[in-house]
C-alpha positions in Angstrom: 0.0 0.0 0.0 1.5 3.5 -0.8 0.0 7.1 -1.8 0.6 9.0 2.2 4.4 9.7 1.0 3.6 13.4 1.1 2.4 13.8 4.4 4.5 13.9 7.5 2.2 12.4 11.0 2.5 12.7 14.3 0.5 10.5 16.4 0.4 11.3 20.1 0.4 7.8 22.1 1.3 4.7 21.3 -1.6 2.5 22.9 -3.6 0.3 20.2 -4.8 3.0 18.5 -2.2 5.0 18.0 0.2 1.9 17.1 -2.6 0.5 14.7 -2.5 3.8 12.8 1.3 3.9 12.8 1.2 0.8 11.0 -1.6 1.5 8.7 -0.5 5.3 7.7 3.2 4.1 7.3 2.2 0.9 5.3 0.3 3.6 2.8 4.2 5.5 2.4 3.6 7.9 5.1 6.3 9.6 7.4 4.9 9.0 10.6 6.6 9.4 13.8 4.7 8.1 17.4 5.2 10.2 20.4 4.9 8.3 23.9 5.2 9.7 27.4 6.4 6.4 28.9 10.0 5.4 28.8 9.1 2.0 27.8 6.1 0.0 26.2 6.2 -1.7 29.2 4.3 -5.3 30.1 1.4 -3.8 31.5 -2.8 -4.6 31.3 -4.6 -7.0 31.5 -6.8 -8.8 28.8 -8.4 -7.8 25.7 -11.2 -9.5 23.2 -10.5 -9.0 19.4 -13.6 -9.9 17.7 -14.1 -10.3 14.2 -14.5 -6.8 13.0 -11.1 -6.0 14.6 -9.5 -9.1 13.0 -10.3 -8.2 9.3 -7.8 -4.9 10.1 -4.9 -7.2 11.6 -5.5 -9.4 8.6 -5.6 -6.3 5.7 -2.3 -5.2 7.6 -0.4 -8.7 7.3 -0.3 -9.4 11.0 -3.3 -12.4 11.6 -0.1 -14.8 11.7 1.1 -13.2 14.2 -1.7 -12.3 16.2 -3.2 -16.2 16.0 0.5 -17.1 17.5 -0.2 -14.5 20.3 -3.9 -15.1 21.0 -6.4 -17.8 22.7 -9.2 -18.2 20.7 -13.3 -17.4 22.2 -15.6 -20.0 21.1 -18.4 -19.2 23.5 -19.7 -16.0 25.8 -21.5 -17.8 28.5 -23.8 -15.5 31.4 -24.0 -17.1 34.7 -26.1 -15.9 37.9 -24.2 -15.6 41.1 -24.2 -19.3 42.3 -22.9 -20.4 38.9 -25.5 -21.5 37.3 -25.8 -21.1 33.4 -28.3 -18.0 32.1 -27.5 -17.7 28.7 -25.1 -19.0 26.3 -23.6 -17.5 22.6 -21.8 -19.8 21.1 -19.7 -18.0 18.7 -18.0 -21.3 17.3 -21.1 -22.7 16.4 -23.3 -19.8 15.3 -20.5 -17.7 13.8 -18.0 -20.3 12.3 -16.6 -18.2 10.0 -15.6 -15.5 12.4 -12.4 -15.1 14.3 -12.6 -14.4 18.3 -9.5 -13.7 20.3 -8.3 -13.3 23.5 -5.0 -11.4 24.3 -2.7 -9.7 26.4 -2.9 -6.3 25.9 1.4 -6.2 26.1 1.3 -9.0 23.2 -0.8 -6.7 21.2 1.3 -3.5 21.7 4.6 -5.8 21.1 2.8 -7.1 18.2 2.1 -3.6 16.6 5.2 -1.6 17.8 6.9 -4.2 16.0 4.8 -3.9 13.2 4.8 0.1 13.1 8.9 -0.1 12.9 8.9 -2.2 9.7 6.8 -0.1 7.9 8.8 2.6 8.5 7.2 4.2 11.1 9.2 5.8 14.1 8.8 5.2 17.8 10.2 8.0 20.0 9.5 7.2 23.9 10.4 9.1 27.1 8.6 12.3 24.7 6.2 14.0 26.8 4.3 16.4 24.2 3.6 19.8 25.5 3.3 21.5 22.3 1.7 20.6 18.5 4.7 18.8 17.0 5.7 20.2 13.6 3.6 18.2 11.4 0.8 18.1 8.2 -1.2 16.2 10.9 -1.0 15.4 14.2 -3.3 12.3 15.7 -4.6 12.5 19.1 -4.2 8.8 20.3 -3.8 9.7 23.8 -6.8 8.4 25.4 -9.4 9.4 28.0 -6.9 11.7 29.6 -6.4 13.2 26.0 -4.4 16.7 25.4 -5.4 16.9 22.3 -9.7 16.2 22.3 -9.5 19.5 24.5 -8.6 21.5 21.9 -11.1 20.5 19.5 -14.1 20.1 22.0 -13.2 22.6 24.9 -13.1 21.4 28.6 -15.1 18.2 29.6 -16.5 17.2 32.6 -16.9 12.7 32.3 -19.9 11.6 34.9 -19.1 9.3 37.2 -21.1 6.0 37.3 -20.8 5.3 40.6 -19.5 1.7 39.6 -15.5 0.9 39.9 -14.0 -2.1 38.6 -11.1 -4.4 39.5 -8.8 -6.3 37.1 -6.4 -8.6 37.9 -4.4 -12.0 36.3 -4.0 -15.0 37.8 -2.4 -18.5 36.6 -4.8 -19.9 34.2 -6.2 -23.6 35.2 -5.3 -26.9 32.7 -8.1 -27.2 30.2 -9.6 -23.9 31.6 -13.0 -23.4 28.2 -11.9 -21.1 25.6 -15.0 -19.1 26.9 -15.8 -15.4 27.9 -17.7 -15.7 31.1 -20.1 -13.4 32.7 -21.1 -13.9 36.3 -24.3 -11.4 36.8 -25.6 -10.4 40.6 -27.5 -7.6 41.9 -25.2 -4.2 41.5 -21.9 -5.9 40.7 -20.2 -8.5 37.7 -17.6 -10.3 37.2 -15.4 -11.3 33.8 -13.0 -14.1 33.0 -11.1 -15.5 30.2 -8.2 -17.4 29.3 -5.5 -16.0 27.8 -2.6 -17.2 25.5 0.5 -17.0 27.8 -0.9 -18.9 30.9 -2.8 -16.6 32.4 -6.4 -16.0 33.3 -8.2 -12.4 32.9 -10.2 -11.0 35.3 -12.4 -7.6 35.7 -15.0 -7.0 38.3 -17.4 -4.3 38.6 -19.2 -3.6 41.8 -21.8 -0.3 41.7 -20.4 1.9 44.5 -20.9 5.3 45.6 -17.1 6.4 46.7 -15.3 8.0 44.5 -11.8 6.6 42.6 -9.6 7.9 40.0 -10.3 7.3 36.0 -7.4 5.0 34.6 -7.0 1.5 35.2 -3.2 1.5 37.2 -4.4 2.2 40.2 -3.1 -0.3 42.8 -6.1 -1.9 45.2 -6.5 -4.5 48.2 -7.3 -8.8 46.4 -9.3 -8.3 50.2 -11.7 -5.5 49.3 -12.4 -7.5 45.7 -13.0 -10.9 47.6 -15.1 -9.1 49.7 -17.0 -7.7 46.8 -17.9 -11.1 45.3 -18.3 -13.4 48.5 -21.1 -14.3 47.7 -20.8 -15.8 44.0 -20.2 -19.1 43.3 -19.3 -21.6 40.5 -15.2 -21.1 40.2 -15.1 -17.5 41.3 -14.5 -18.0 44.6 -11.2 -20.4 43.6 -10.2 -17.8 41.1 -9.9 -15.0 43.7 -8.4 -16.9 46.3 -5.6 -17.0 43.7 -5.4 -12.8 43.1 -2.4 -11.3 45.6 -2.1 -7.8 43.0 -5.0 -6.2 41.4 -5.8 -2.2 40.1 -8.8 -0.3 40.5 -10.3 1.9 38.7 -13.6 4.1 38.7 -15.9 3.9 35.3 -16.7 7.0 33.7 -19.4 7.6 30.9 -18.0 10.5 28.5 -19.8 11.4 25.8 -18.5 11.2 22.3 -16.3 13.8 21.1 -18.2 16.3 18.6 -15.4 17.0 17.0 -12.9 14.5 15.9 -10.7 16.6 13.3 -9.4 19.8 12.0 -8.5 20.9 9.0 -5.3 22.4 8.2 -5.0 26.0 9.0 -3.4 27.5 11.7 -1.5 24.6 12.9 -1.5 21.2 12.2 -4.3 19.3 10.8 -5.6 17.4 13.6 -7.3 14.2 14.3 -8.7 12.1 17.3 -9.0 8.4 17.3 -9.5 5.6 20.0 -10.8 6.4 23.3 -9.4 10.4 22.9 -12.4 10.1 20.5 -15.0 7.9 22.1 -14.1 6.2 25.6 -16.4 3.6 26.3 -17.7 1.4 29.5 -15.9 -2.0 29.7 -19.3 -3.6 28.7 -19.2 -4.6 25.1 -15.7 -5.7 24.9 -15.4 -2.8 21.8 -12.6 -0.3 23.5 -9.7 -1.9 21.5 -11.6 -3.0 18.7 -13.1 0.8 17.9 -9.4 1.7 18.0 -8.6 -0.5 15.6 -11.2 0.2 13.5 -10.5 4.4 13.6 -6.8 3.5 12.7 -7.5 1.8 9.7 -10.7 4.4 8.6 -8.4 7.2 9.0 -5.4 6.0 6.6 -8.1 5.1 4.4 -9.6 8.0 4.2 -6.0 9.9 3.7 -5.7 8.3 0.5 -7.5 11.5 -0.6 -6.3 13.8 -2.1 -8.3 16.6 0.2 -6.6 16.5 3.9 -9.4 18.7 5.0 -11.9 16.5 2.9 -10.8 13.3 4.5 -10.9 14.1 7.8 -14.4 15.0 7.5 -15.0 11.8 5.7 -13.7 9.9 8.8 -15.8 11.6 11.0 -18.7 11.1 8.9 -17.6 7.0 8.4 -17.2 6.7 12.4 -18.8 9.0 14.7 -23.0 7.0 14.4 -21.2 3.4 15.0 -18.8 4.7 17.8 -22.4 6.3 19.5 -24.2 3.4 18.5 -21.7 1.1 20.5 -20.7 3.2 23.2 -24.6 3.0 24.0 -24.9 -0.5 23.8 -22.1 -0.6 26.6 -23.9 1.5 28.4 -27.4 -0.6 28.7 -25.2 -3.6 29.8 -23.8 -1.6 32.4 -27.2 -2.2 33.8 -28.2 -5.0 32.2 -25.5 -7.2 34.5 -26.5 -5.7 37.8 -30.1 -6.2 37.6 -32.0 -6.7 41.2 -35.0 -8.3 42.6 -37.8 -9.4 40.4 -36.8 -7.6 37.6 -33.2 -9.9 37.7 -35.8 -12.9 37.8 -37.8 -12.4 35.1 -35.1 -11.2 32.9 -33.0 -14.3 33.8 -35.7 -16.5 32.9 -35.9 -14.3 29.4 -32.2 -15.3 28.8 -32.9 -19.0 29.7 -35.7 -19.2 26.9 -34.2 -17.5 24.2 -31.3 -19.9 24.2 -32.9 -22.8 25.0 -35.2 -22.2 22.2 -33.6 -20.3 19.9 -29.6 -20.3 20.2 -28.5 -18.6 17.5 -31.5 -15.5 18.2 -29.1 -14.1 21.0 -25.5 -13.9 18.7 -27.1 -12.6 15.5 -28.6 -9.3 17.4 -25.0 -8.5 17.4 -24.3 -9.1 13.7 -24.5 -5.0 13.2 -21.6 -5.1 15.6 -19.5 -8.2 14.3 -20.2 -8.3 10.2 -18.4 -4.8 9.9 -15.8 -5.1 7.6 -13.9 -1.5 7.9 -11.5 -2.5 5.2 -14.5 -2.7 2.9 -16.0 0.5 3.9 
């Protein structure tokens, strides 16, 4: 792929999104240069799900090799009540056979796609804490919910807090442990697992609370506080905290998305937002990466234009309704998990009949989601 080799980029982070669009952009011929705070891409996070939509990018970039070698695959999401017992089942192996779930370490993926960025051509400079617009035809704000750049296309923000804060942790991953996501629903609290690829199992925990903690998922909290939380669930929860002696904490925060994602060139840089700088979502549709890696690929494509100013308001065009249209579908599970009382009753026994009954009904209202193709847009 070439046609960028006019255009020098700076991208402001190097997360997923803004490593995805290294790659991307400098695959297309571009000069593009990544500017990260950190001193390192260090082996930090926890988890990620890659579904399908995500995977046709990693696959038009040349990297599904490498990602199958780093990943676990999902063949089911399975929703279970608080003693264990089985709600609702999607089985994506069965229903979806053509599609390609993963499950990965998030440090595997950004190894993975620094890597990837380099080859291309791309440059990495870390330890570069950005305090002014670099000197650039565009710069990308890949920065994330604490973004410097979205402020100065949409003015100061204020996120709500949800009063709901969350827990993730690893832990050793069991032998034969199901190549399942797996949901564990009670009244004002949820709980997440999978396996992942290097040995390790996944965990995030959600508990609706009305104290107060800081937005950004490295905050350091007490295994006690989080077995505390879920003392009450059964099936293998109980065994799989036992296990957790190091976990973060984090407080969820619904922002809306960004009304403005770009600007043209003028005075300044051109400028751009993509990944949660963009749109940050709730934990609750297991999109957050995947939008990111969609964004990365729609802007490049869109910068194949001859019009800078054009494109980007092609890509805002292309992304903005399906980023709003997702970031609200994470926000009804938010509620959704932590139903209460008879309402929890009756909409468990919903869940029960629909996949009894119908299995493939409950998958296929996520086909909008999953049968996006963003290299075909």
């Amino acid at each position: 792929m070439t046609g960028l080799g006019a255009y020098s980029i700076s991208i402001i982070g190097a997360g997923v999104a803004g490593l995805t669009a290294a790659c991307a952009l400098a695959q297309r011929g571009a000069h593009v240069t990544v500017l990260e705070r950190a001193p390192a891409l260090q082996d930090v996070g926890a988890g990620l799900q890659l579904s399908p939509n995500a995977i046709r990018v990693m696959d038009a970039l040349g990297l599904w090799p490498r990602l199958e070698a780093a990943s676990a695959p999902s063949h089911r999401v399975e929703l279970f009540d608080t003693a264990g017992r089985l709600v609702s089942r999607l089985d994506l192996a069965k229903h979806r056979p053509n599609d390609r779930f993963r499950l990965i370490h998030r440090a595997r993926l950004i190894e993975l796609l620094a890597d990837a960025a380099r080859s291309a051509g791309a440059r990495i400079e870390l330890g570069h804490e950005v305090t002014d617009l670099p000197e650039a035809d565009l710069v990308i704000g890949a920065d994330g919910v604490k973004s410097r750049i979205r402020p100065l296309l949409n003015g100061t923000e204020t996120p709500f807090f949800t009063r709901q804060t969350a827990w993730r942790a690893l832990i050793p991953v069991e032998p034969g442990a199901a190549p399942a996501a797996q949901v564990f629903m009670g009244p004002g609290r949820h709980l997440v697992s999978y396996p992942l690829a290097d040995g390790l199992r996944n965990i995030v925990a959600v508990v609706e609370r009305p104290d107060w903690h800081d937005e950004g998922w490295s905050h350091p909290g007490d295994p006690a506080d989080l077995r505390a939380a879920f003392a009450r669930f059964g099936g293998p929860v109980p065994g799989w905290l036992a296990q957790v002696d190091q976990v973060s904490l984090w407080g969820l925060f619904r922002h809306p998305v960004a009304q403005h994602w770009q600007r043209p060139p003028g005075d300044g840089p051109a400028l751009a937002l993509i990944g949660d700088a963009a749109h940050p979502t709730l934990p609750f549709m297991a999109q957050g990466a995947v939008m990111a890696i969609e964004d990365a690929w729609l802007l490049a494509a869109c910068l194949e234009r001859d019009d800078l100013a054009a494109a980007l308001a092609q890509f805002q065009t292309l992304r903005a309704p399906r980023c709003q249209r997702i970031v609200d579908a994470a926000n009804g599970n938010a509620r959704n998990y932590h139903l209460r009382g008879p309402t929890r009753a009756v909409a468990h026994a919903g869940l029960r009949a629909v996949s009894k009954l119908t299995p493939g009904l409950m998958i296929e209202r996520f086909a909008w989601l999953y049968d996006y193709d963003p290299t075909a847009v």
